[in-house]
C-alpha positions as CSV (number, residue, x, y, z in Angstrom):
1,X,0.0,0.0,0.0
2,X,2.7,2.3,1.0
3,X,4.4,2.2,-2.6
4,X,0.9,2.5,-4.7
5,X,-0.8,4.9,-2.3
6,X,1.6,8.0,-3.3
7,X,0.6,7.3,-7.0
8,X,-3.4,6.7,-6.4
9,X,-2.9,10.3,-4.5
10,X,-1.6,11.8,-7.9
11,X,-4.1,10.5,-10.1
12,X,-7.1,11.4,-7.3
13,X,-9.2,8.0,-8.9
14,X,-8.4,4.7,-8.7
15,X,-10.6,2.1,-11.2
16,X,-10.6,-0.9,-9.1
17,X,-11.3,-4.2,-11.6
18,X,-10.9,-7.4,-9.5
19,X,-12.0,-10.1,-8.3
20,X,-14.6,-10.6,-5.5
21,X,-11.8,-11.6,-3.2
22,X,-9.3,-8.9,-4.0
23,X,-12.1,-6.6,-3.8
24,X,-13.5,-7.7,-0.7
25,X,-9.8,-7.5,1.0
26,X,-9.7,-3.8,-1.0
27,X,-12.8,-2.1,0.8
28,X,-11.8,-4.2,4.0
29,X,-8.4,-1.5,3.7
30,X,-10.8,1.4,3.1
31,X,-13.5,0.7,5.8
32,X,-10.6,0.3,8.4
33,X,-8.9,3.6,7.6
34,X,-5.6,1.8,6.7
35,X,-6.3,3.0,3.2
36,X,-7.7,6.5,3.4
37,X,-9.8,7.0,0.2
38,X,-13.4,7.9,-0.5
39,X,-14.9,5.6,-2.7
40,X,-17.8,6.2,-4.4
41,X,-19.5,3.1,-5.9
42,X,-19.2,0.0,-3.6
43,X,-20.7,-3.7,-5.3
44,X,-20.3,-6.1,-7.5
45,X,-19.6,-4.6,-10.9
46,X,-18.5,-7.1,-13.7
47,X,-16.8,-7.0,-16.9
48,X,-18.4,-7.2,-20.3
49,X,-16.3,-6.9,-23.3
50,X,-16.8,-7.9,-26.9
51,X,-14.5,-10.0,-29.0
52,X,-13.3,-9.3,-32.6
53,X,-16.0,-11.4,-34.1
54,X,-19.0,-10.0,-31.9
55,X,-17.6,-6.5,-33.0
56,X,-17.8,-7.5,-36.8
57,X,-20.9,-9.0,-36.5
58,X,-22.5,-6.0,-34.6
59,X,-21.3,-3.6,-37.7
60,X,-23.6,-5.4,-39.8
61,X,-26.8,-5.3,-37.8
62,X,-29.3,-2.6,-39.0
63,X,-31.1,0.0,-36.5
64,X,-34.7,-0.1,-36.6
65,X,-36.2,2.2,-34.5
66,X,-40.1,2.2,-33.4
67,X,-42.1,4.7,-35.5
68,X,-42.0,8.4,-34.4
69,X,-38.0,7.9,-33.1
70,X,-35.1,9.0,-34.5
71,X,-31.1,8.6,-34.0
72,X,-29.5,12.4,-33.2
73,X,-26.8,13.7,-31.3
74,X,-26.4,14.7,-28.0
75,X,-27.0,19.0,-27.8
76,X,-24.4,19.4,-25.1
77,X,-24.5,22.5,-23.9
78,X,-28.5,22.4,-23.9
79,X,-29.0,18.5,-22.6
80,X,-26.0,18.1,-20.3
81,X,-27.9,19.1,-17.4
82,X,-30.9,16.8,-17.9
83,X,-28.4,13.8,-18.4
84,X,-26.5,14.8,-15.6
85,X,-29.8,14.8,-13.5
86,X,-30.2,11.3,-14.4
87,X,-27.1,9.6,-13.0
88,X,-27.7,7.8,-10.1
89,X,-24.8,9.4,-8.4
90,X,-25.5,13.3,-9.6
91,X,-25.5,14.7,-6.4
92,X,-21.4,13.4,-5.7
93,X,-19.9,14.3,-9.3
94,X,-19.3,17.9,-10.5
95,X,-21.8,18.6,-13.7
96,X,-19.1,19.8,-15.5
97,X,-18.0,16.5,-15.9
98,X,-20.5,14.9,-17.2
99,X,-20.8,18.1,-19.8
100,X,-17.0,17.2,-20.9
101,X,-17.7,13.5,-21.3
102,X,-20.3,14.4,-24.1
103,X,-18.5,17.0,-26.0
104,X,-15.5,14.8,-26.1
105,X,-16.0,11.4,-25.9
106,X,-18.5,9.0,-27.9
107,X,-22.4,9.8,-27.1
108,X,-25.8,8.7,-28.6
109,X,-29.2,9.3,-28.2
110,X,-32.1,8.6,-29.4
111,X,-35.1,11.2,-29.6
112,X,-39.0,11.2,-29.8
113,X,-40.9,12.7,-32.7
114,X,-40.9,16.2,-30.8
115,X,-37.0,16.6,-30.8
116,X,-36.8,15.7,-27.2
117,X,-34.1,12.9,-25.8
118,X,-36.0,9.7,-25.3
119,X,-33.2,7.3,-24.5
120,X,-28.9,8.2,-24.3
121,X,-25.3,6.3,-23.8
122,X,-22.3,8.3,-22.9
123,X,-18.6,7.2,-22.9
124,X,-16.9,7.2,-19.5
125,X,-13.2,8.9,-19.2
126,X,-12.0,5.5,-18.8
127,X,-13.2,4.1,-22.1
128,X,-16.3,2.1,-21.4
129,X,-20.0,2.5,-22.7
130,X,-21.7,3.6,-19.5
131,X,-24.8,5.5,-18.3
132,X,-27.4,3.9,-21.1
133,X,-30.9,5.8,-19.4
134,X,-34.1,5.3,-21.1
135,X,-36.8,8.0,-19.8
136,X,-39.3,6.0,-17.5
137,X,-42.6,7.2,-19.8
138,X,-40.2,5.6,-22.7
139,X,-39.3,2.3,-21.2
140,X,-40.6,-0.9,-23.1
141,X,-39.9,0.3,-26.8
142,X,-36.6,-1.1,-27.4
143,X,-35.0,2.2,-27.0
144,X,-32.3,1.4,-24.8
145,X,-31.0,-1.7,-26.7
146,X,-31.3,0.2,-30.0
147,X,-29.5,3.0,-28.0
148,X,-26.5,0.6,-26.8
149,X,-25.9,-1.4,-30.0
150,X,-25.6,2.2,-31.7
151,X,-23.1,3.3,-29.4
152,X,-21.3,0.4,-29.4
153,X,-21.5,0.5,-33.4
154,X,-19.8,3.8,-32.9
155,X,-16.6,2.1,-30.6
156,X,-16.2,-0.2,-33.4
157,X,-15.9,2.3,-36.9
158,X,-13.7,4.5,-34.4
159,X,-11.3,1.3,-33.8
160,X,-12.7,1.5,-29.9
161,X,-12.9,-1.7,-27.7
162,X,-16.2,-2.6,-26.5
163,X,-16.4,-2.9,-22.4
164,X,-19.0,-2.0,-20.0
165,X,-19.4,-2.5,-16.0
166,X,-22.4,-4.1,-15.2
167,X,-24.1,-4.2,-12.0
């Protein structure tokens, strides 16, 4: 701990991918105050990647979307709020960063037949497909899925490996 610690101070984030045991020993460290960090998502994530041949298959499959939908873009400086509103965590991380993550990294969304977002998937600094949300009044249509596979279409054509966390 002594030699990483210094480092993990630096950085300010630590992305902990391990094991159940390694992870269970990890927050053991943090709850006893041997390893003073704040952490703020505590559970079981767990990896989900694509291999070559999923990712060639996937840039083949066509996007139909339920009648009145269409595919647009993310308008960041108008809809970064309202997806910022929807993390589960909004209250702990600074808006800002959320407003970066879609001007610079891949986004999708998907919008009604009024122009408004329906369903989005943002990019997280560490590279993985993260925060798919599907408005509740939405939910049911196919949306989301449509919404993933298109971001994940995206990571392909832009040589991008496909990985999520999933809870």
């Amino acid at each position: 701990i002594d030699v990483v610690f210094p480092s993990i101070q630096k950085h300010g984030e630590l992305l902990l991918d391990a094991d159940n045991v390694v992870r269970s020993e990890f927050f053991k460290l943090v709850e006893s105050g041997d390893l003073p960090l704040e952490c703020r998502a505590q559970g079981d994530l767990y990896s989900f990647y694509m291999d070559q041949a999923q990712q060639d298959k996937l840039t083949e499959k066509e996007i139909h979307l339920p009648y009145g939908f269409r595919v647009g873009d993310v308008n960041v400086e108008k809809e970064h709020r309202q997806i910022h509103d929807a993390l589960s965590y909004a209250d702990t991380e600074h808006i800002e960063c959320t407003r970066v993550r879609l001007a610079l990294l891949p986004s999708v969304c998907i919008r009604n037949s009024d122009g408004d977002l329906a369903s989005w998937e943002m990019s997280h600094h560490y590279g993985q497909l993260t925060h798919l949300y599907t408005l509740e009044h939405q939910r049911g249509k196919g949306i989301g899925q449509i919404t993933e596979t298109l971001l994940t279409q995206k990571f392909v054509q832009s040589g991008l490996r496909v990985f999520k966390y999933v809870d």
